[in-house]
SESEMI-509045 format. One record per residue (C-alpha): x, y, z. Coordinates in steps of 0.001 Angstrom, whole numbers, plus 524288, in hexadecimal, padded with zeros to 5 digits. Example, Ala and Ser with C-alpha at 12.3 -4.5 7.8 and 13.67 -1.06 7.14 Angstrom:
BEGIN
8300C7EE6C81E78 835667FBDC81BE4 
END
This chain:
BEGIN
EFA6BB7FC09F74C F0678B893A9FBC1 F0C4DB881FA0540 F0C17B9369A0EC2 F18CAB9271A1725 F2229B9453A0A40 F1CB3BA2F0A0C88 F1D99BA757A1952 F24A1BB4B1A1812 F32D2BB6B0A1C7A F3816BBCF0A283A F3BE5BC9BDA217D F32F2BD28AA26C2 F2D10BD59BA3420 F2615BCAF3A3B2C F170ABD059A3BD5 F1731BD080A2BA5 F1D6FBC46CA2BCD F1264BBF45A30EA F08F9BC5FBA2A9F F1126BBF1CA1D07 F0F7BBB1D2A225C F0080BB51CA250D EFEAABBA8BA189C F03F2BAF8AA11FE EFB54BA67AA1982 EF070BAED5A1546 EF2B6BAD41A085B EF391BA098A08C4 EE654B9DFBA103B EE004BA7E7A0605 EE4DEB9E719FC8C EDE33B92E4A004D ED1B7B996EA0312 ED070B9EE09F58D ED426B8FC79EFCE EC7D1B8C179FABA EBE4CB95239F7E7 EC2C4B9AE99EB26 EBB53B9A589DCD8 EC0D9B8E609D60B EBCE0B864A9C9BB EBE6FB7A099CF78 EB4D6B7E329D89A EA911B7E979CF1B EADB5B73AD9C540 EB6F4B6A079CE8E EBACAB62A69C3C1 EC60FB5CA29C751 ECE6CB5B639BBD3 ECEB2B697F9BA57 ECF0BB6E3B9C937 ED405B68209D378 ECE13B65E49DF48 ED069B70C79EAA5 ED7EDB6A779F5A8 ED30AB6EA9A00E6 EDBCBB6607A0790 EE795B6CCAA04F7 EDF3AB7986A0968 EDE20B7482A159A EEC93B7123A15E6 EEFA2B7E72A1276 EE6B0B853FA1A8F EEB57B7CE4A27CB EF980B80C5A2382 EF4D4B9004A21D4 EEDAEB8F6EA2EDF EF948B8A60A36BB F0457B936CA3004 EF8B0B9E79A3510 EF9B8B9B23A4184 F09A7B9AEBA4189 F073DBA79CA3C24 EFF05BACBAA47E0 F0961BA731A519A F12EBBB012A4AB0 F09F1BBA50A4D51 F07E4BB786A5A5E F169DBB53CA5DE4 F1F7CBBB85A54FA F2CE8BB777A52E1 F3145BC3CAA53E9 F2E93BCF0DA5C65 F2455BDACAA55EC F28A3BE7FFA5482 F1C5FBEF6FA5638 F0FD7BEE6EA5ACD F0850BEDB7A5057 F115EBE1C1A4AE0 F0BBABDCCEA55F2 EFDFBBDF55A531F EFE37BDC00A45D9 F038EBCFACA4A57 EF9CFBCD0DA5383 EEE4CBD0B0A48B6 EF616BC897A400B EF538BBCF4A485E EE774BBC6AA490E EE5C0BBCCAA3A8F EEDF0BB1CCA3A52 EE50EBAB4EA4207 ED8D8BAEC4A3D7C EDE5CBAB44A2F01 EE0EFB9E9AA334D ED4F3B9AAFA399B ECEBBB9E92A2C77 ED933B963AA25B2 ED514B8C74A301F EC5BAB8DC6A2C6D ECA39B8D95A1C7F ED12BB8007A2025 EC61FB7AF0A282A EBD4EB7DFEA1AF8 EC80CB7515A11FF EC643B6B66A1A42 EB73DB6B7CA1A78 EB6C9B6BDDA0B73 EBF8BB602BA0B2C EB5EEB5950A14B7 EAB3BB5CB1A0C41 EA4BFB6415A18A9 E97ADB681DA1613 E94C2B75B2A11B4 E8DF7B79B3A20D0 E9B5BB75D9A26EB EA37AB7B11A1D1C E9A1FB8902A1C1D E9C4CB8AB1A2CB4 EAC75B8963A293E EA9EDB9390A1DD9 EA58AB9BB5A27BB EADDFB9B6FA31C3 EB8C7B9DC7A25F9 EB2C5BAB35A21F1 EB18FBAE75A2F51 EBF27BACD8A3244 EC22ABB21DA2520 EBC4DBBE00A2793 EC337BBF21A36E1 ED171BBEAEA307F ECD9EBC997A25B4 EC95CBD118A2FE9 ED51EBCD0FA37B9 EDEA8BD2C1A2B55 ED896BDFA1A29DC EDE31BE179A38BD EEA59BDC2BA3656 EEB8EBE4BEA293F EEA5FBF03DA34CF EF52FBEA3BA3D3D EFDBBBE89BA30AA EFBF5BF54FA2CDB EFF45BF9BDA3AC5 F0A0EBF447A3B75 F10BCBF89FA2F87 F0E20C0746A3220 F13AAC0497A401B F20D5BFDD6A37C8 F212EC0B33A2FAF F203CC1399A39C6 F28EDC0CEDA40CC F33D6C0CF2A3380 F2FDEC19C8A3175 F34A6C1F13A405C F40F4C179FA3F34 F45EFC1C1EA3226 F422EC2A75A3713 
END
């Protein structure tokens, strides 16, 4: 498993896409790990062990926890920024950005939660009630990202417009 700190962007650019870097990456990450879950594998249908190795679901959880606590730093730089916002709408993508944040990692939360129960052999009842409480919360931060697409978008026209009047 990577590590996800070595790639936390660099403070080259304006704050708000910072952010949106570090969440991305984190993301990415979590994406990861699902796909390794839930994704088709051989050693899935034959788990013969000399040919596939066994999927550690321990270090998923390990992963995950580390994911869902770099998410939360992530929303407390969203909340209080280290430095001050130019516009509004940095400010309300910021705000929109923080609750994606949070409702990524309560889904990275449930996805943890789920390693765990497969480790502890839970049975399928249990583990079908966490399934569903993952594709709920699934769905509420995809729904979440089409409005913080909006506020992205917003705020890059408003960062044009703005260029635009001061190099007239």
């Amino acid at each position: 498993m990577e590590e996800t700190e070595d790639k936390v962007a660099t403070p080259s650019a304006k704050y708000p896409f910072l952010v949106k870097e570090n969440v991305r990456i984190l993301l990415e990450a979590y994406r990861d790990v699902h796909r390794r879950m839930f994704g088709f594998s051989w050693r899935k249908i034959f788990p013969f062990s000399l040919y596939y190795h066994r999927i550690d679901y321990t270090a998923y959880a390990r992963f995950l926890k580390e994911i869902s606590q770099k998410l939360k730093e992530q929303q407390e730089a969203c909340n209080h920024p280290s430095t001050p916002l130019e516009t509004e709408e940095e400010k309300n993508f910021l705000l929109s950005l923080a609750l994606y944040a949070n409702l990524l990692q309560r889904s990275t939360e449930h996805l943890h939660e789920i390693a765990l129960q497969i480790l502890d052999r839970t049975p399928w009842s249990e583990l079908k009630e966490e399934l569903n409480r993952y594709h709920e919360s699934c769905s509420q931060y995809t729904r979440q990202a089409k409005e913080l697409n909006e506020k992205y978008i917003e705020m890059n026209r408003a960062d044009q417009e703005r260029a635009e009047k001061n190099s007239v």
